[in-house]
C-alpha positions as CSV (number, residue, x, y, z in Angstrom):
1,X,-17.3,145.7,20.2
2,X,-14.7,146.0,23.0
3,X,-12.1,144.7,20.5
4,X,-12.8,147.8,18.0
5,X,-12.5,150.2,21.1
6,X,-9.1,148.8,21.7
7,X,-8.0,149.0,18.3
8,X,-9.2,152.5,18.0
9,X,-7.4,153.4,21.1
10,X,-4.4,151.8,19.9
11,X,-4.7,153.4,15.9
12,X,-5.3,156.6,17.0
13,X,-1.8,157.8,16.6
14,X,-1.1,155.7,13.5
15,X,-3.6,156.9,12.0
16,X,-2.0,160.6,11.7
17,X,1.4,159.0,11.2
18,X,0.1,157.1,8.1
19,X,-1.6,160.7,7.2
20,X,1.6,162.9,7.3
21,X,3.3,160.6,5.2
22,X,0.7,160.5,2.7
23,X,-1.2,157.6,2.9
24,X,-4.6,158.6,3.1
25,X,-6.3,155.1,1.7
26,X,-4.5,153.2,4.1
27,X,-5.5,155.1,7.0
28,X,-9.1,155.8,5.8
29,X,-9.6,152.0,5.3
30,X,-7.6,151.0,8.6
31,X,-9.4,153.2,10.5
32,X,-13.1,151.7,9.1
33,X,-12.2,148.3,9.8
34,X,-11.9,149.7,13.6
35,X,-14.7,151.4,13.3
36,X,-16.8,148.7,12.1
37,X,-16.1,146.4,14.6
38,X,-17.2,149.4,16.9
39,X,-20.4,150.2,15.1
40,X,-21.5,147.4,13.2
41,X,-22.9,145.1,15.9
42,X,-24.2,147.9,18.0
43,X,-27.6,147.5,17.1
44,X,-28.4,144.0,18.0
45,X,-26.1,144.8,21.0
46,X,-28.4,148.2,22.2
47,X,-31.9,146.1,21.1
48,X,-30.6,143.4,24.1
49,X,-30.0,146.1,26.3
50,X,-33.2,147.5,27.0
51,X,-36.6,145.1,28.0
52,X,-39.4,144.6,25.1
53,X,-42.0,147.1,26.1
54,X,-39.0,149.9,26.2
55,X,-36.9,148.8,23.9
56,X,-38.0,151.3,21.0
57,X,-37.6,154.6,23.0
58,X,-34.5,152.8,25.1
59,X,-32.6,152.1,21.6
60,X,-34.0,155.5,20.5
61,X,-33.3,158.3,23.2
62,X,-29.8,156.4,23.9
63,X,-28.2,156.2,20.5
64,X,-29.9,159.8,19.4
65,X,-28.2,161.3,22.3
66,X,-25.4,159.7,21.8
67,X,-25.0,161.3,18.6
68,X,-25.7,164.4,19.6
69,X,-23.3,164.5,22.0
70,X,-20.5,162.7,21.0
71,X,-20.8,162.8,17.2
72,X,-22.5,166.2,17.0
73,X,-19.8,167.8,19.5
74,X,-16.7,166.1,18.1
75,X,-15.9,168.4,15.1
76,X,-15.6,171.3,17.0
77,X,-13.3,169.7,19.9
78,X,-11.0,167.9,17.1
79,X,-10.9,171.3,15.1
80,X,-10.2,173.3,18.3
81,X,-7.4,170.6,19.5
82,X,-6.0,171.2,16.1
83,X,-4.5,173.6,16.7
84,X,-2.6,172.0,19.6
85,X,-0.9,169.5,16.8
86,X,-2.2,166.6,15.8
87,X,-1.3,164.3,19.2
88,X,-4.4,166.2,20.7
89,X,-6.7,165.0,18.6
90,X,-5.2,161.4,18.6
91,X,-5.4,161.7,22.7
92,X,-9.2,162.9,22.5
93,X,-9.7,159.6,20.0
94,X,-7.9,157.7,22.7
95,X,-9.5,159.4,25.6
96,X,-13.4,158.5,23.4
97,X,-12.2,154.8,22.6
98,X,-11.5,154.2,26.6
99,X,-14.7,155.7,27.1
100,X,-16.4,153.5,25.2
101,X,-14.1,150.5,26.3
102,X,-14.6,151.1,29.9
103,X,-19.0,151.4,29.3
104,X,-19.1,148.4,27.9
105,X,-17.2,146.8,30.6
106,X,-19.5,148.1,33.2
107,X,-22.6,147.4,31.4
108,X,-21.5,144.0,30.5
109,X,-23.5,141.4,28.7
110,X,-26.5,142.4,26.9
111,X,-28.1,138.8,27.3
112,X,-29.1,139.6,30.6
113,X,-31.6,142.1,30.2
114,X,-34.7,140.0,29.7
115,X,-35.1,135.9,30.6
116,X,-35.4,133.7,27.7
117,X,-38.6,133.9,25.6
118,X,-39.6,137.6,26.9
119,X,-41.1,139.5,29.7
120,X,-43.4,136.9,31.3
121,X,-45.9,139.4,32.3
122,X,-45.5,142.2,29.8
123,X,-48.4,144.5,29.4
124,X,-48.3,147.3,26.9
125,X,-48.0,150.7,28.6
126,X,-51.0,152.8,28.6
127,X,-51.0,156.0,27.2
128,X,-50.6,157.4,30.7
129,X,-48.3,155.2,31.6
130,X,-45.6,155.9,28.9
């Protein structure tokens, strides 16, 4: 995942160079093959993060605000930067990859959220409890 923050960071620019001079395909499929390696192994990687008796609403309330916010947001700040040229919007894809590069430096390996073979005394949550 890191490795597709760092290639977004480093395409973003590219990207709109490959766009001006009328290469659409490439940069469309260029930019998926980033994006990919971004998105594609985030499930299994957000499913690690969390324990087993929170992992539902963990993987839920974290992705679903993340799309909110950063997917739900990001149209309207590319559209306004616009307007800028297009090195805003390249710097505010820059400025998201870091983001996203630096998070999953700090958070580090998902393997260490729960021991091997599960939570040794897990007990489902109680209505109350939840």
């Amino acid at each position: 995942m890191f490795g597709g923050a760092v290639f977004q960071a480093a395409f973003a620019f590219p990207m709109f160079w490959l766009m001006d001079a009328q290469w659409f395909t490439a940069a469309i499929v260029l930019g998926f093959i980033g994006s990919g390696a971004l998105f594609g192994p985030m499930a299994a990687y957000f499913a690690e993060l969390f324990l087993t008796r929170v992992r539902y609403s963990g993987v839920a309330v974290s992705y679903q605000l993340g799309a909110v916010l950063g997917g739900g947001l990001a149209p309207f700040v590319a559209t306004s930067l616009l307007g800028y040229g297009t090195w805003a919007v390249a710097v505010y894809l820059i400025a998201g990859a870091v983001m996203s590069g630096v998070c999953l430096l700090a958070i580090g390996s998902a393997h260490e959220a729960e021991p091997a073979g599960g939570e040794s005394d897990a007990q489902p949550l109680t209505p109350a409890e939840a």
